[in-house]
KETOR-99562 format. One record per residue (C-alpha): residue number from 1; x, y, z; residue in three letters. Coordinates in steps of 0.2 Angstrom, whole numbers, always signed. Each point is the difference from the previous one (the first is absolute). Example, Ala and Ser with C-alpha at 12.3 -4.5 7.8 and 13.67 -1.06 7.14 Angstrom:
BEGIN
r i->1; xx->+62; yy->-22; zz->+39; aa->Ala
r i->2; xx->+6; yy->+17; zz->-3; aa->Ser
***
This chain:
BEGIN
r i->1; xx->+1387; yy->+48; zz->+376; aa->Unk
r i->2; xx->+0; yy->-2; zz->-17; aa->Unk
r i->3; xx->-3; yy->-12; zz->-14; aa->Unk
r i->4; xx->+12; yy->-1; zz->-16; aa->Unk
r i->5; xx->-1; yy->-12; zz->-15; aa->Unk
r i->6; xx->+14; yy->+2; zz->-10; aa->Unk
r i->7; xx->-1; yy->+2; zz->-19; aa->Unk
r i->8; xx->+8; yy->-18; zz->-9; aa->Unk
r i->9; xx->+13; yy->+11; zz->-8; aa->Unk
r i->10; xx->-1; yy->+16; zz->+8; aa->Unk
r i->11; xx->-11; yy->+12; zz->+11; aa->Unk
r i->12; xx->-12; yy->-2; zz->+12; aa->Unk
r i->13; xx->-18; yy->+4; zz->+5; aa->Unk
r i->14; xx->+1; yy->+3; zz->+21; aa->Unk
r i->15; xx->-18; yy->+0; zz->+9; aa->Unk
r i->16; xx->+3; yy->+12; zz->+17; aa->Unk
r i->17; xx->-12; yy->+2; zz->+14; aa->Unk
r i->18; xx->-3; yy->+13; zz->+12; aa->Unk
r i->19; xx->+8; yy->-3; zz->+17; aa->Unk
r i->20; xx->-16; yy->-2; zz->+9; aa->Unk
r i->21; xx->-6; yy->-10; zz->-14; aa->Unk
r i->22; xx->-14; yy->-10; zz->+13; aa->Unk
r i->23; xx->-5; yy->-18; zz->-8; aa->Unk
r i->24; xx->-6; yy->-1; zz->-20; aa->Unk
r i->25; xx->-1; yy->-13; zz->-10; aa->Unk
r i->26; xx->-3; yy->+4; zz->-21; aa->Unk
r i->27; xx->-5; yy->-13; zz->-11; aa->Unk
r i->28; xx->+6; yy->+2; zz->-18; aa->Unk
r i->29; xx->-12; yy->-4; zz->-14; aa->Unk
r i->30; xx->+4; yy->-15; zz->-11; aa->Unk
r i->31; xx->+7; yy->+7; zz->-17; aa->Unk
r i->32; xx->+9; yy->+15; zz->-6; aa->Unk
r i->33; xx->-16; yy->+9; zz->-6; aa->Unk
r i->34; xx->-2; yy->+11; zz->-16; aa->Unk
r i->35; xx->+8; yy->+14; zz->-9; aa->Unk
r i->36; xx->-6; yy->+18; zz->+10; aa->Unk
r i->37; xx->-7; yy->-12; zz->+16; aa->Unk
r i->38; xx->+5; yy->+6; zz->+18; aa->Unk
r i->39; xx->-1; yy->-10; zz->+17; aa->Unk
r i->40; xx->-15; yy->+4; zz->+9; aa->Unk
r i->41; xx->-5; yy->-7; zz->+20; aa->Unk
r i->42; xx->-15; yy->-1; zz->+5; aa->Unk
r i->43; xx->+5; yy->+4; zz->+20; aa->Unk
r i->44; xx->+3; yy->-17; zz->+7; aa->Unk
r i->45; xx->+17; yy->+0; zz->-11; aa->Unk
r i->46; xx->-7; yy->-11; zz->-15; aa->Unk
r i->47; xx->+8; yy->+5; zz->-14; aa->Unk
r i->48; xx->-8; yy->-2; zz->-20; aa->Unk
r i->49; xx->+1; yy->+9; zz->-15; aa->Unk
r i->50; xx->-8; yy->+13; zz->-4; aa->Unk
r i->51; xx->-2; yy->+15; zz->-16; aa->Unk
r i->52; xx->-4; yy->+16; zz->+0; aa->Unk
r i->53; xx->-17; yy->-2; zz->-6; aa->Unk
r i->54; xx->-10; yy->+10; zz->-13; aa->Unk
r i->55; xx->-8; yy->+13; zz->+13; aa->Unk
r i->56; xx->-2; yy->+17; zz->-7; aa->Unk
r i->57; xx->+2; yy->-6; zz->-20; aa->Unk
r i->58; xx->-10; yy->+4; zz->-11; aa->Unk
r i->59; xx->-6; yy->-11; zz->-10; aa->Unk
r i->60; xx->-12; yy->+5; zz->-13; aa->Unk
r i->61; xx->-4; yy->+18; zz->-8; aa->Unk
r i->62; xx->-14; yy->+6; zz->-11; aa->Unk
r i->63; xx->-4; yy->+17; zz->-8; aa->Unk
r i->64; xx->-13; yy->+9; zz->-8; aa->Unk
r i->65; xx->+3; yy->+18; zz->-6; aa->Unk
r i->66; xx->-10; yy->+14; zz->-13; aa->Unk
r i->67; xx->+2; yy->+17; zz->-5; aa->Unk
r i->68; xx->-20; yy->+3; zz->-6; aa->Unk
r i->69; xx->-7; yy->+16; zz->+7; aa->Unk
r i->70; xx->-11; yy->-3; zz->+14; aa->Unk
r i->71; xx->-10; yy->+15; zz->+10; aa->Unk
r i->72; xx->-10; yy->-3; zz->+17; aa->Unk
r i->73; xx->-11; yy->+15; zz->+5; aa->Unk
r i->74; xx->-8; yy->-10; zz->+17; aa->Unk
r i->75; xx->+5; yy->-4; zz->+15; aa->Unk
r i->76; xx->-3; yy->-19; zz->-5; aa->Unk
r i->77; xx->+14; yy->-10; zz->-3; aa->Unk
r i->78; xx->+2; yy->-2; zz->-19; aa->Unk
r i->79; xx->+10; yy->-16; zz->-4; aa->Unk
r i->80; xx->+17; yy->+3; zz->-12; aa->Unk
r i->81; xx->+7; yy->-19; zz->+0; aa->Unk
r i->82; xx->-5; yy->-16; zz->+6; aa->Unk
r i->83; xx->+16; yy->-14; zz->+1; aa->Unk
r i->84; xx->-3; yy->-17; zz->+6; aa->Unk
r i->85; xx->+16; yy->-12; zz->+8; aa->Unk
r i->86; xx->-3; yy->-19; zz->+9; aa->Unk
r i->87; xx->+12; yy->-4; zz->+14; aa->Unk
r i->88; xx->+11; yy->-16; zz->-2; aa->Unk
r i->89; xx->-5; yy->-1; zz->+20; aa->Unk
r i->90; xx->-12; yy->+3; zz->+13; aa->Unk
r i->91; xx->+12; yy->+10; zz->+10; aa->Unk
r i->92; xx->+8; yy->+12; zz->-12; aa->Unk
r i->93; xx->-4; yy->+18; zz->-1; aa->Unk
r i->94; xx->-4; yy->+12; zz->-13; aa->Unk
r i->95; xx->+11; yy->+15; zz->-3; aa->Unk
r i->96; xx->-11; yy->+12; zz->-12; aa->Unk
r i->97; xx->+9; yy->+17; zz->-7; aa->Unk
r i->98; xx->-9; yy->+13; zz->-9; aa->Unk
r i->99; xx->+6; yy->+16; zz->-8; aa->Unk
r i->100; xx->-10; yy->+14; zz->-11; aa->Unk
r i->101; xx->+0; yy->+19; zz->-5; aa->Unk
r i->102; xx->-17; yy->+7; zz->+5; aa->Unk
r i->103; xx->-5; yy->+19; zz->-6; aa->Unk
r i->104; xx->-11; yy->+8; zz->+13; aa->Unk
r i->105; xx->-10; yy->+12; zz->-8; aa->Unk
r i->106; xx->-9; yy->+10; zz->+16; aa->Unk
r i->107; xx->-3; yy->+16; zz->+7; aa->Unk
r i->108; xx->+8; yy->+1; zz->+19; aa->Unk
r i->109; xx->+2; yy->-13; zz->+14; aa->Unk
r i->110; xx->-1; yy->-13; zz->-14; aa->Unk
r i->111; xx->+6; yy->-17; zz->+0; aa->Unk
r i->112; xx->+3; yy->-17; zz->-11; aa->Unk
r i->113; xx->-1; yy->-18; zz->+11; aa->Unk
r i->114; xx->+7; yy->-16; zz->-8; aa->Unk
r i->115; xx->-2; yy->-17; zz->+8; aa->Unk
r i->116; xx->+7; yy->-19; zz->-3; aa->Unk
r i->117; xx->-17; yy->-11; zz->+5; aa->Unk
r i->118; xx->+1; yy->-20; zz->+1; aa->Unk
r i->119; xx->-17; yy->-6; zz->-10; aa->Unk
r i->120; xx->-6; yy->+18; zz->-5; aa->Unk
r i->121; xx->-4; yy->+17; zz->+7; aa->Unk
r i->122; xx->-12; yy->-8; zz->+13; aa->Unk
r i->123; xx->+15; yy->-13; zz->+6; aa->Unk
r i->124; xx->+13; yy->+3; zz->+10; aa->Unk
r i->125; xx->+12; yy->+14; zz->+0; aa->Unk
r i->126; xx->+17; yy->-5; zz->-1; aa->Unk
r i->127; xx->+7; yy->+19; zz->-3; aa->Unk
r i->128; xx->-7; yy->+15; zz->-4; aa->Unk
r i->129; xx->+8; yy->+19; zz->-4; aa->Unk
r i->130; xx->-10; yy->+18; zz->+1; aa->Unk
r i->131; xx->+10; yy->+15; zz->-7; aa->Unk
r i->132; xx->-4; yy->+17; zz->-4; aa->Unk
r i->133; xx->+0; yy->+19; zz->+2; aa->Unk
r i->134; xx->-5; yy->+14; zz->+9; aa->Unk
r i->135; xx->+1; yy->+11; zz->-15; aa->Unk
r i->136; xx->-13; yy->+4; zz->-17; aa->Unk
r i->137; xx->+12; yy->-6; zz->-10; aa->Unk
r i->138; xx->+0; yy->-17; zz->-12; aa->Unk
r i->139; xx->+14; yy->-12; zz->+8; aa->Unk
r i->140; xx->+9; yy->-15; zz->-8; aa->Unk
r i->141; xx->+4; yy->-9; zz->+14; aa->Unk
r i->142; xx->+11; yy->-18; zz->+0; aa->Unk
r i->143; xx->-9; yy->-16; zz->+12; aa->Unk
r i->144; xx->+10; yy->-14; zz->+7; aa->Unk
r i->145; xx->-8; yy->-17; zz->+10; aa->Unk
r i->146; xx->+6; yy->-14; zz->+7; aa->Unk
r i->147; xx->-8; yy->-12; zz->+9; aa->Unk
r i->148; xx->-1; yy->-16; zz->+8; aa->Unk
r i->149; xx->-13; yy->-12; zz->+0; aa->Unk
r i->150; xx->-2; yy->-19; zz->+7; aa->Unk
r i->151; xx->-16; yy->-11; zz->-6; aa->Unk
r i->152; xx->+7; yy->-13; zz->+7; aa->Unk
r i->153; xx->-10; yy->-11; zz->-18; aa->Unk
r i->154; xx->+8; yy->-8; zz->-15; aa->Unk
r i->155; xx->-15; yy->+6; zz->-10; aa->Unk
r i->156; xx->+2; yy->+15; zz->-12; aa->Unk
r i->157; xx->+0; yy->+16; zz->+6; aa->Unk
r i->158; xx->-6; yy->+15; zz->-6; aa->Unk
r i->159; xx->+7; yy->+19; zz->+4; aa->Unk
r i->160; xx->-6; yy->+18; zz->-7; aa->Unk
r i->161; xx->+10; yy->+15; zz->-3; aa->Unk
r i->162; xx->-15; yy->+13; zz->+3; aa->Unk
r i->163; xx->-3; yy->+19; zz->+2; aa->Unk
r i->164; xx->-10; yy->+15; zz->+5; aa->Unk
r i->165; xx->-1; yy->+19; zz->+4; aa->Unk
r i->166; xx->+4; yy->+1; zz->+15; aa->Unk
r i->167; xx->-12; yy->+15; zz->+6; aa->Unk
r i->168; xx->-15; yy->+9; zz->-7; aa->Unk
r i->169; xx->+13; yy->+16; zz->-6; aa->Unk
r i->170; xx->+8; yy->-14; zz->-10; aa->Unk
r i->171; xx->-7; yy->+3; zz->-17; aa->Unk
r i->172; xx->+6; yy->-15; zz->-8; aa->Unk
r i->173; xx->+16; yy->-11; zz->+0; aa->Unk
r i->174; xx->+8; yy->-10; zz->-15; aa->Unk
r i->175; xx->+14; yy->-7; zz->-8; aa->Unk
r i->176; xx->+2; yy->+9; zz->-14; aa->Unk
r i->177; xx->+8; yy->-13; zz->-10; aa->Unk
r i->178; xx->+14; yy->-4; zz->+12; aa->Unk
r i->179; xx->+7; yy->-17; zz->+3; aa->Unk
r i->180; xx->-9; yy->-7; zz->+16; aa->Unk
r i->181; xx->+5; yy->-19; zz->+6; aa->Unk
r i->182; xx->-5; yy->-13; zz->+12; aa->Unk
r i->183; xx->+14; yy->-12; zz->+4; aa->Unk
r i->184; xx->-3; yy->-17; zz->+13; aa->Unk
r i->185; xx->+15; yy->-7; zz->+8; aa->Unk
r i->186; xx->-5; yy->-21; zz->+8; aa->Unk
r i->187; xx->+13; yy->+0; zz->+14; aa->Unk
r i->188; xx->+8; yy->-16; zz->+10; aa->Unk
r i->189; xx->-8; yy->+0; zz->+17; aa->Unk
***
């Protein structure tokens, strides 16, 4: 069976059920809703208004970046950038990228590490790289990081781009004057 309302000049909109429909009764909101809204139930056949939401956006974006020549010839983590971003909202999360050039200077089995850290090296680790070569050679090798991280705080938050040697063959990494950036990303949870 189905229902048709016809159009006041023309056309019509027709509701059609299955023919084992069983028994269901929808209640339509009151209204006609907003631009880009969508009817939603919420399983007893209420019906309201209801938007896609903001999940997923992001909402804020800060940077840091330098080029200055900066060598590390320990395996302790040697800060390169600290950035600092405040969530609008207790439950949004932080997306924090990193990208740098590092020259491994090494006789073999050496190797570079660079890590993301909430707070500083002794904080959490929210993503961390380690890259190398098996040969005595000196090696420019390219880092990528992304990360997540949830504090779950409205208070500023701090995170460290940071790097090291990765073995004890490693005789030092650095920049060598190559662009190196930290970039934090707030996103709608």
């Amino acid at each position: 069976m189905a229902l048709r309302l016809n159009g006041s000049s023309s056309g019509y909109v027709e509701l059609d059920v299955p023919a084992a429909a069983g028994s269901h009764t929808l209640t339509l909101p009151d209204g006609g809703g907003s631009s880009g809204q969508y009817l939603q139930t919420n399983g007893t056949g209420t019906l309201s208004w209801a938007g896609i939401g903001d999940t997923g956006k992001i909402l804020q974006v800060v940077q840091t970046e330098s080029s200055t020549d900066t060598a590390n010839s320990t395996t302790t983590y040697s800060n390169l950038l600290s950035q600092t971003i405040t969530l609008s909202n207790t439950s949004n999360y932080v997306l924090a990228f990193a990208s740098l050039s590092l020259r491994i200077n090494q006789n073999t089995n050496a190797y570079g590490q660079v890590s993301i850290f909430h707070t500083d090296t002794s904080g959490t680790e929210i993503s961390s790289v380690t890259s190398g070569c098996g040969s005595a050679i000196n090696l420019d090798l390219n880092f990528t990081l992304l990360g997540k991280h949830e504090p779950a705080s409205t208070d500023e938050q701090t995170y460290v781009l940071a790097f090291r040697k990765g073995s004890a063959n490693t005789t030092n990494v650095a920049t060598a004057n190559r662009k190196y950036q930290l970039i934090l990303m707030e996103v709608a949870s």
